[in-house]
N, C-alpha and C positions, 0 to 999 in steps of 0.2 A: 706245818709240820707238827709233829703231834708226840712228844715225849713219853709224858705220861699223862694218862687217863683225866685223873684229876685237874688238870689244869686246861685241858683241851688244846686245839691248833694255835698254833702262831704263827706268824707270817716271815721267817728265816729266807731270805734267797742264798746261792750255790754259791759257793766262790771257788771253783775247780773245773780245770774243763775236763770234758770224758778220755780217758788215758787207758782205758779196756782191763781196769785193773779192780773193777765194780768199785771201786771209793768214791764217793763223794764228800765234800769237804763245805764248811760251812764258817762263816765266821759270826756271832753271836757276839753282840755291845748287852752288857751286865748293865740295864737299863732300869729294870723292877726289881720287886720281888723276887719273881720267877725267872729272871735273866742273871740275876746275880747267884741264886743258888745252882745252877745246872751243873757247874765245877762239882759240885760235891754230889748233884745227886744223880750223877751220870754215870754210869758203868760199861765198861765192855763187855758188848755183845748183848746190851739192852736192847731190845726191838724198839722201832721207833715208825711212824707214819710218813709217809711224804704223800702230800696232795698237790696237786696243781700241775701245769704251772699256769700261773692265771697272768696274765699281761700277754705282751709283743716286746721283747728288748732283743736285738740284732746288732751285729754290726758288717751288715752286706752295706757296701755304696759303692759307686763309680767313682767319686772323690779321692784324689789322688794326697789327699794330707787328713784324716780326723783328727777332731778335737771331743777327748773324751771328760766330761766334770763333773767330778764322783765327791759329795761329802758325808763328811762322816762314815755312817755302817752303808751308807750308798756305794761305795767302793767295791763291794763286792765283786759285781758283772763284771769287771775292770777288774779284779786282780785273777778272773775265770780266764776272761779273754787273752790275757798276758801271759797265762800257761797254757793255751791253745797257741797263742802265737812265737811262744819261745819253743815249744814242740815242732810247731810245722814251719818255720823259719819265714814267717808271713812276711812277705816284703809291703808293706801297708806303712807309709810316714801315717806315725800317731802322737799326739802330746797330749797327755794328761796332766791334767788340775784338781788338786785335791785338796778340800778343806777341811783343815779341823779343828775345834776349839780347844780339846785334851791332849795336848802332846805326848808319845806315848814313841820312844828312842825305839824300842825293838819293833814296832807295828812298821815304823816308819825307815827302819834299817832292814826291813822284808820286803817294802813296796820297791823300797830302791834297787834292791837284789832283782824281784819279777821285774820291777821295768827295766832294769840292765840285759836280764837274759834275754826277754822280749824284743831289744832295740828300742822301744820307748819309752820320748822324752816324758820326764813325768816332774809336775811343780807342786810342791807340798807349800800353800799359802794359808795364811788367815794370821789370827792373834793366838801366838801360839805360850805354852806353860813351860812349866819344868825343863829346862834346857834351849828353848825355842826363844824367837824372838818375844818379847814381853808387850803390853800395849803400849809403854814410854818409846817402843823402836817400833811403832807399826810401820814405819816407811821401808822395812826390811821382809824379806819372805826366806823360811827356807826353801831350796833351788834343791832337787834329788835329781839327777841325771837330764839336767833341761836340755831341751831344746836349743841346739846351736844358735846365736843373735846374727842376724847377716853380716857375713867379713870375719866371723871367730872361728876358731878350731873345732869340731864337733864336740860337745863336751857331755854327751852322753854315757850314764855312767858315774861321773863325776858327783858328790856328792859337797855340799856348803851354804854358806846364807851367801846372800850377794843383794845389795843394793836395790830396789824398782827402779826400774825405765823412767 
C-alpha cells in the first residue's frame, strides 16, 4: 500500500472483512519512522494505493475445531475473519492465540469484543507490560474469552488472567 509517493509501498495487510460498505480497514504497528508518523500525516479523503494481494491466507477447512496464532500486527487476518464471522454467524469452533510483548488495554479490550461477537475463544499470552502479567508472573497468561477447559462452563466472552494448565 502506497500512502504517499515519497516513501513508496509497504506491505499493510486488511483487517476488515468486505461488508459492501467499500471500507476497508487496516490496522498499522507505528514500527519506523514512517509508521509512527502516518497519525499526522494522514488525512481524509487522501488517495492512497492498494496493490496485491500477494500470498494465499484462507480459512476454508473440513476441520471441525481451528486453531488460529496471530502475534503481534500478525493478528490482522484474525481480527478480518472475526468480523466475517460475527456477520454471517459462522458456526466454525475457533480458538485464537495471540502474542504480544506491548500490552496495550484498548487493542486488547477490541480483540475481546470481535472474538465475543465472533464466538471465538481467543487467549491473549506472552510476557506481557503495563497492566499485564510481568515476567516475575510468567506462569500466568491473560485469558480473553477462552475456550471452555473439559467439564467448565463455556466461558466465552469472559475476560481475566487465570493460572497455566
Amino acid at each position: 500500500m502506497t500512502f504517499h509517493a515519497d516513501e513508496g509501498p509497504h506491505p499493510f495487510t486488511i483487517a476488515s472483512c468486505w461488508n459492501d460498505d467499500r471500507r476497508i480497514r487496516f490496522v498499522i504497528k507505528a514500527l519506523g519512522d514512517y509508521t509512527r508518523s502516518l497519525s499526522k500525516r494522514l488525512q481524509v479523503d487522501d488517495r492512497v494505493k492498494i496493490e496485491g494481494p500477494y500470498g494465499r491466507f484462507n480459512f476454508e477447512s473440513d476441520a471441525p475445531r481451528q486453531i488460529w496464532i496471530g502475534g503481534g500486527i500478525g493478528i490482522t487476518p484474525f481480527i478480518a475473519r472475526m468480523g466475517d464471522l460475527a456477520r454471517t454467524k459462522g458456526g466454525e469452533a475457533v480458538d485464537l492465540f495471540h502474542t504480544t510483548a506491548a500490552y496495550d488495554r484498548a487493542a486488547i479490550d477490541k480483540l475481546a469484543r470481535d472474538a465475543a461477537a465472533a464466538k471465538v475463544g481467543c487467549t491473549c499470552c506472552g510476557t506481557l507490560a503495563m497492566g499485564g502479567p510481568t515476567p516475575s508472573d510468567s506462569s500466568r497468561r491473560c485469558r480473553i474469552g477462552a475456550a471452555p477447559r473439559s467439564g467448565s462452563a463455556d466461558r466465552r466472552g469472559s475476560v481475566g488472567c487465570s493460572a497455566k494448565a
